[in-house]
N, C-alpha and C positions, 0 to 999 in steps of 0.2 A: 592538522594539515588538510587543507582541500585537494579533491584532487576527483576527475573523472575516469566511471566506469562502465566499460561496453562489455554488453552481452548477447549473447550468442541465440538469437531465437531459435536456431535449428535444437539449441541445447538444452530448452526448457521444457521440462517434465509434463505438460498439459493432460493432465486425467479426461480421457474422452468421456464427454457429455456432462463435465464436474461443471460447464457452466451454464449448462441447461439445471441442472439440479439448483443452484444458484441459484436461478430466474424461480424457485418454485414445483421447479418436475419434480410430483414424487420418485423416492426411489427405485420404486419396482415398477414404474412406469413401461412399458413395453415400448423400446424403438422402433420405430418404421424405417425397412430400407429406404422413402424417402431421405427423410429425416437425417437417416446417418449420410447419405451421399452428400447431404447439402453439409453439412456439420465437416465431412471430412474437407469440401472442396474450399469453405473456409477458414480451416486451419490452414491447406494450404498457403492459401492465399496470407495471410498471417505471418505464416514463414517465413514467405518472400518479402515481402512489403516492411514487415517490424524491423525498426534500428534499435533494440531498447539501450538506452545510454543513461547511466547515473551520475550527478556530484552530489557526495558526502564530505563530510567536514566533522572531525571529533573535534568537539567546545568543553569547554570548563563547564560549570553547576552556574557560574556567575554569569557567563557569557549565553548561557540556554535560557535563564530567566530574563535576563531581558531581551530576548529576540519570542520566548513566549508570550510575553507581554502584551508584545505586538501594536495593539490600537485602542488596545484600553476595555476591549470590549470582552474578555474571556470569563467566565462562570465562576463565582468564588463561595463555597470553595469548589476544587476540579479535580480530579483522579489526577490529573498531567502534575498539577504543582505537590501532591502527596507524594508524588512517587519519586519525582524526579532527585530530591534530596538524599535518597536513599539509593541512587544507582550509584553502579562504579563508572559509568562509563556513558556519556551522550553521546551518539553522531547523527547528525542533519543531516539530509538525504531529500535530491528532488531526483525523480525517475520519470524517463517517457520512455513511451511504446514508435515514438514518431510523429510527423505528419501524415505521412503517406498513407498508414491506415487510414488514419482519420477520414482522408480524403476520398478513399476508395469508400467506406462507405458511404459517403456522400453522391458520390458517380453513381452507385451503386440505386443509390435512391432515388436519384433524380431521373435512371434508367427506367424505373419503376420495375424492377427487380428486389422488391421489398422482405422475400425471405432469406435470399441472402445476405442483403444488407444486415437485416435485423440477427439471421446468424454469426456475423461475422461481429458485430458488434460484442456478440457476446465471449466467442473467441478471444477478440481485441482483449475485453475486460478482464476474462480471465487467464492469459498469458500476461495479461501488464500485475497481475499479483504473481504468478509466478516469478515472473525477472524480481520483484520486490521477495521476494521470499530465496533466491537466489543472492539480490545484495544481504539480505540480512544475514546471510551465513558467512560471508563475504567478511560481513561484524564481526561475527561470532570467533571465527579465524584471527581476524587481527588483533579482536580482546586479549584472546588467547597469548599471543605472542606480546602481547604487553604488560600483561599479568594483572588481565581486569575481567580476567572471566576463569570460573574454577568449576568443574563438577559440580553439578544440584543448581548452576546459575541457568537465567532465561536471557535475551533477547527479545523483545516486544516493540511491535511500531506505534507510535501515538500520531495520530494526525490532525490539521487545523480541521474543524466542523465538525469533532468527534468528543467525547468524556470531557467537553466542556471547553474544550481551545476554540476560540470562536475563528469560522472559516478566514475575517479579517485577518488572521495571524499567516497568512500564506502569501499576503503582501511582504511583510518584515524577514520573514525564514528565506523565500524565495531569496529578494535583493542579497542577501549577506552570502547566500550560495552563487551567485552568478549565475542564477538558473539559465540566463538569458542565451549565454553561451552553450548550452544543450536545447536552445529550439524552444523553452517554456515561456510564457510570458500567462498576464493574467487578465481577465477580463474585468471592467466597473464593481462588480457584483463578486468579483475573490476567486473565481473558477479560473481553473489551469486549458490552458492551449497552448501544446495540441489535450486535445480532450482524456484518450489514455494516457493519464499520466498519476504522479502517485507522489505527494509529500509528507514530510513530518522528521520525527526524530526515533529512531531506533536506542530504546534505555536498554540497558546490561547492570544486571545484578541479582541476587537472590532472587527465585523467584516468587515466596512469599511476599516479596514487594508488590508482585503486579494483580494480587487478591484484593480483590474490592466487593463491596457490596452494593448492589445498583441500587441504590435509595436515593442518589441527588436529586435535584431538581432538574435539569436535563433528561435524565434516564425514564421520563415519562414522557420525552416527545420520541424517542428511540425508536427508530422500527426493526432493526435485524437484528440489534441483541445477539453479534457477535462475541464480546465479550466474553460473556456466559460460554461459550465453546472454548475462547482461546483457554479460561479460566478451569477451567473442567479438565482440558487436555493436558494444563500443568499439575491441578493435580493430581492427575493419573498418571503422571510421571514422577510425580513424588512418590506416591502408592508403591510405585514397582523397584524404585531405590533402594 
């Protein structure tokens, strides 16, 4: 069933300075009151300005593979089509932060007020994974209640231009979600506008499903080699089972 979800940016947990560290700040880097004044006055601003709003849609095995599919052009083979046979549970998922953000940093730039622009941007990116990390529980809750998620399971997001779905595929996921009706539409080139925004498919199931080993062909053009963390964090949760 599709159906949209709003979220409450006053409500989201934003780790201060989690997305400077993101950008590359070492950890024990030392903050400048600067720094933190400009950091906090962009979270405000964040606050106020974010509408983040979700549709999701739980699909069949049959109905995710061919909306993965997409345009023909995705990696084979790919992490997304190993796993997905193995989950209890798809749901499609397109997420924005808004326009207004977007826009404000644009004012923002055009003001030539360029650290806060560039601060808020960073804000922007990292509250638009929290709301994403918010709907994923959001998942995890409703698996729950349908009897497709048990102890020892994960939740994991796979997105188009990532473990081999090629970005072309956010044409196909997009249209069957009605993204259009939350504000998303997409450019020539497969990017989302408004620009914080966040698509893919949230799998549920065992989580030795989502262990991979980055040996594809893909995985040598990778540069953040998230993976490897999400991968680590599951099994350190196995570890302590």
């Amino acid at each position: 069933m599709r159906r949209i979800e709003n979220i409450d940016a006053h409500s989201l947990s934003i780790d201060q300075f989690a997305g400077l560290r993101n950008q590359g700040l070492p950890e024990k880097t030392k903050i400048t009151t600067t720094v933190k004044m400009l950091y906090e006055k962009a979270l405000a601003l964040f606050r106020e300005m974010a509408t983040p709003k979700a549709v999701v849609a739980e699909v069949s095995l049959e109905e995710f593979m061919d909306i993965y599919r997409g345009e023909g052009a995705n990696d084979v083979p790919s992490v997304v089509e190993i796993i997905a046979p193995k989950a209890r549970a798809v749901v499609l998922f397109a997420l924005t932060s808004g326009q207004e953000v977007s826009n404000e940093i644009k004012r923002l730039l055009d003001e030539k007020d360029v650290a806060l622009a560039y601060m808020l941007d960073i804000v922007a990116s990292e509250g638009t994974e929290k709301a994403a990390e918010e709907l994923t529980q959001r998942c995890v809750e409703l698996c729950k209640k349908t009897g497709k998620f048990f102890d020892g399971d994960a939740v994991l997001r796979y997105s188009p231009g990532y473990c081999g779905w090629h970005v072309s595929g956010q044409k196909k996921l997009l249209s069957f979600l009605h993204a259009n009706e939350i504000g998303i539409t997409l450019t020539e080139s497969f990017l989302m506008s408004p620009e914080k925004s966040i698509s893919g498919a949230m799998i549920a199931g065992e989580r030795k499903i989502h262990f991979f080993k980055n040996n594809f062909a893909f995985c040598k053009s990778c540069t953040h080699k998230s993976c490897r963390i999400r991968i680590r964090d599951l099994e350190g949760k196995n570890a302590r089972d």
